[in-house]
C-alpha positions in Angstrom: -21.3 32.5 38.9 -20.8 34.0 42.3 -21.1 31.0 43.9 -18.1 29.3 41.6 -16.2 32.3 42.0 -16.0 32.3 46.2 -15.4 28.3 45.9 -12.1 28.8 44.3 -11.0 31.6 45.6 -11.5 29.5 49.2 -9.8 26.7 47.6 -6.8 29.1 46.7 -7.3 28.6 43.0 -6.6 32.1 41.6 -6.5 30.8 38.1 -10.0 31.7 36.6 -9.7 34.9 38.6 -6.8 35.9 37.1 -8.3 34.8 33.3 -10.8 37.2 33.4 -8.5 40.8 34.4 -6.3 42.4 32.2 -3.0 41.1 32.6 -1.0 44.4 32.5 -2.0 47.6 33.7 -3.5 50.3 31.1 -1.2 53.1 30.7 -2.3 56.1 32.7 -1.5 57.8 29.9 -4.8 56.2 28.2 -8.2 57.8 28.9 -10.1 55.7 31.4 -12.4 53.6 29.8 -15.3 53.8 32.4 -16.2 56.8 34.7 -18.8 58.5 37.1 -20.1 60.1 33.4 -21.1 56.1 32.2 -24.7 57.1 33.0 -24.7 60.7 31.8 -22.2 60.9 29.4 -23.0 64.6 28.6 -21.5 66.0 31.1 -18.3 64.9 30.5 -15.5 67.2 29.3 -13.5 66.4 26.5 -10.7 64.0 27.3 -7.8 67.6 26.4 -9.8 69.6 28.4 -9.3 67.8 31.6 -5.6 67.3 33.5 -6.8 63.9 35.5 -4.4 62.8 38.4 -3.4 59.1 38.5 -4.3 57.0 41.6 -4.1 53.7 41.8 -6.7 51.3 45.0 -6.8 47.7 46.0 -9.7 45.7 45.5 -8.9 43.0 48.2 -10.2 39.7 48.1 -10.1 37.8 51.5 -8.8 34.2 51.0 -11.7 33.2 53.5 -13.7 29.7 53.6 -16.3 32.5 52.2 -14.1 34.8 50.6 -14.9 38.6 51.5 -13.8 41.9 50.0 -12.5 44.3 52.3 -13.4 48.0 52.3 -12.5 51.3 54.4 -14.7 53.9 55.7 -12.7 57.9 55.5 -13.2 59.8 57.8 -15.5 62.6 58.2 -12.2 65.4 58.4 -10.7 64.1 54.9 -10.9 67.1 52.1 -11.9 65.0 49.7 -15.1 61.6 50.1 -14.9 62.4 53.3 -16.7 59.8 55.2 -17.5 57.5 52.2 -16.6 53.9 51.9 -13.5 53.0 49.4 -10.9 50.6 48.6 -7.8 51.4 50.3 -5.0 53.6 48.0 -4.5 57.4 46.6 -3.3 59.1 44.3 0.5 58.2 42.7 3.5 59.4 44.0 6.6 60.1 42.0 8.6 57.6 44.3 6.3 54.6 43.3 7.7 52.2 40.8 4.3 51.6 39.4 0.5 51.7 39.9 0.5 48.5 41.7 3.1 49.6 43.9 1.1 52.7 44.4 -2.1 50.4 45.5 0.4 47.9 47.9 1.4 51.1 49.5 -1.3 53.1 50.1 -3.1 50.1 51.6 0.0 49.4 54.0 -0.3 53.1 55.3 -4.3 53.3 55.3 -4.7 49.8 57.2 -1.6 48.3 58.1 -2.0 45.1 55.9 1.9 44.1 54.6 2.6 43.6 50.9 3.6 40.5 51.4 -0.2 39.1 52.5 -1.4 40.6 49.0 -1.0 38.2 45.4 -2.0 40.5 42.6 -5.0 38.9 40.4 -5.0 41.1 37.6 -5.7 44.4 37.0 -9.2 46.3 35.5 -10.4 49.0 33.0 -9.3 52.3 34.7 -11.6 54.7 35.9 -12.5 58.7 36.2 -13.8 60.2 38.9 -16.0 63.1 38.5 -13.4 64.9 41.1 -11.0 64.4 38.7 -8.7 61.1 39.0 -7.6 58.1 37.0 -8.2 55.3 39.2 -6.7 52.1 37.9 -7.8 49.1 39.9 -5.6 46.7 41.0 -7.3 43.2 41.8 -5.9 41.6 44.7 -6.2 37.9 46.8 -5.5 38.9 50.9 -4.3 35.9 52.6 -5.1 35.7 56.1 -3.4 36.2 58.9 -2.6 40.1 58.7 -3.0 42.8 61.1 -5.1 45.4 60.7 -3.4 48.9 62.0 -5.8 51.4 60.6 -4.6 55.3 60.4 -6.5 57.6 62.5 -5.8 60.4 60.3 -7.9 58.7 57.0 -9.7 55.4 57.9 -12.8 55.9 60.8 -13.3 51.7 60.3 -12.1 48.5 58.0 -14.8 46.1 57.4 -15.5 43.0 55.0 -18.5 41.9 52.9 -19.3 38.6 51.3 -18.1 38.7 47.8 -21.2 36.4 46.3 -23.3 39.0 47.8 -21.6 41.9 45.8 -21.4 39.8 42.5 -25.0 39.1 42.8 -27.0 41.8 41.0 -29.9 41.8 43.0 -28.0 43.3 46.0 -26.9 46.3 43.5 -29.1 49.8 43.2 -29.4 52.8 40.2 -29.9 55.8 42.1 -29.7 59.5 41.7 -28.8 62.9 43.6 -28.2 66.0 42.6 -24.8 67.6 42.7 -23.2 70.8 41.5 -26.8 71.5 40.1 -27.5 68.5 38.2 -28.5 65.1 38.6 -26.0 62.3 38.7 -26.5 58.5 38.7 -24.5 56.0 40.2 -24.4 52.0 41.1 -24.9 51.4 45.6 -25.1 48.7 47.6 -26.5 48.8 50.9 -25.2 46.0 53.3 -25.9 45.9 57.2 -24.7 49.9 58.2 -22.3 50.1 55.2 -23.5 52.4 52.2 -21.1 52.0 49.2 -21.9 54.3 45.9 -20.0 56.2 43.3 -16.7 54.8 42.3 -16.0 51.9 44.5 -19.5 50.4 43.3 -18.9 51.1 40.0 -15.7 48.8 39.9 -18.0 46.1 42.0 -20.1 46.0 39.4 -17.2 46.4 36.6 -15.4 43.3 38.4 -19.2 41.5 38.2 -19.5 41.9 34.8 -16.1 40.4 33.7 -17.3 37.2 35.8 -21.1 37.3 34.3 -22.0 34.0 32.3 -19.9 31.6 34.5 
């Protein structure tokens, strides 16, 4: 699956990429259909109890000969995941046209890369934070030949991993902390220095699901 997968994206044929995303974006308007609750459901507030802010992030597939997905680290002076490694975007502004363009323009501001370099794939299930967003994720193929102009102020480093080794399951961890007094459990993967948890491994393996069987 992975392996099929990275061959076309190399080859530039997007097609059974885009087959398996959603064609249109879910309505922010529409609960999230996964969350950081998938693996404790019971502590999740009911859905009119909770005002959830809509965000939109990138998941940016490098057009490579081994296609790679490119992440950011925060840095360690954000309010909010400080330090932790995400896909680049934020929260929606009421200037953006839509959630996509919300995704396009946080990622020109957080790393420099130009809309233009960026053909949307498709889109995926949107997702709740436990800090209380509506993430939708926007699937995207990065053609080379950008520049990368990270901001100071939010990104401490921009890096890539293979994609085969984030669809392959074996290079995926359950784990557990505690936090806010109870215990939480989440998806990670570990690769080189890089520790990605919580949300942005939770779409990784979202995104490895809807490619499982291939």
């Amino acid at each position: 699956m992975s392996q099929q997968l990275a061959a076309r994206i190399a080859d530039k044929n997007f097609a059974m990429l885009s087959a398996r995303l959603l064609a249109d974006a879910p309505e922010f308007k529409v609960h999230p259909a996964r969350s950081d609750y998938d693996f404790n459901p019971e502590f999740r507030r009911p859905a009119g109890e909770v005002r959830l802010t809509p965000a939109a992030v990138l998941m940016p597939i490098v057009a490579k000969p081994v296609p790679t997905v490119l992440f950011t680290q925060r840095t360690s002076t954000l309010s909010r995941h400080a330090g932790q490694v995400s896909f680049p975007g934020g929260r929606m502004d009421d200037t953006d046209a839509s959630a996509t363009a919300t995704a396009l323009r946080e990622t020109h501001e957080e790393t420099g890369i130009a809309p233009d370099f960026v053909t949307v794939a498709g889109f995926m299930e949107g997702y709740e934070t436990g800090t209380g967003f509506a993430i939708l994720p926007v699937v995207g193929v990065l053609r080379e030949g950008f520049t990368l102009l990270p901001n100071p102020a939010e990104v401490n480093e921009i890096f890539e991993v293979p994609l085969e080794f984030l669809l392959d399951p074996k290079n995926r961890e359950r784990q557990s902390r505690e936090w806010q007094g109870r215990k939480r459990e989440f998806y990670a993967f570990n690769y080189g220095s890089h520790y990605i948890w919580g949300a942005t491994a939770a779409i990784l393996v979202n995104f490895a699901e809807r490619f499982s069987g291939l």
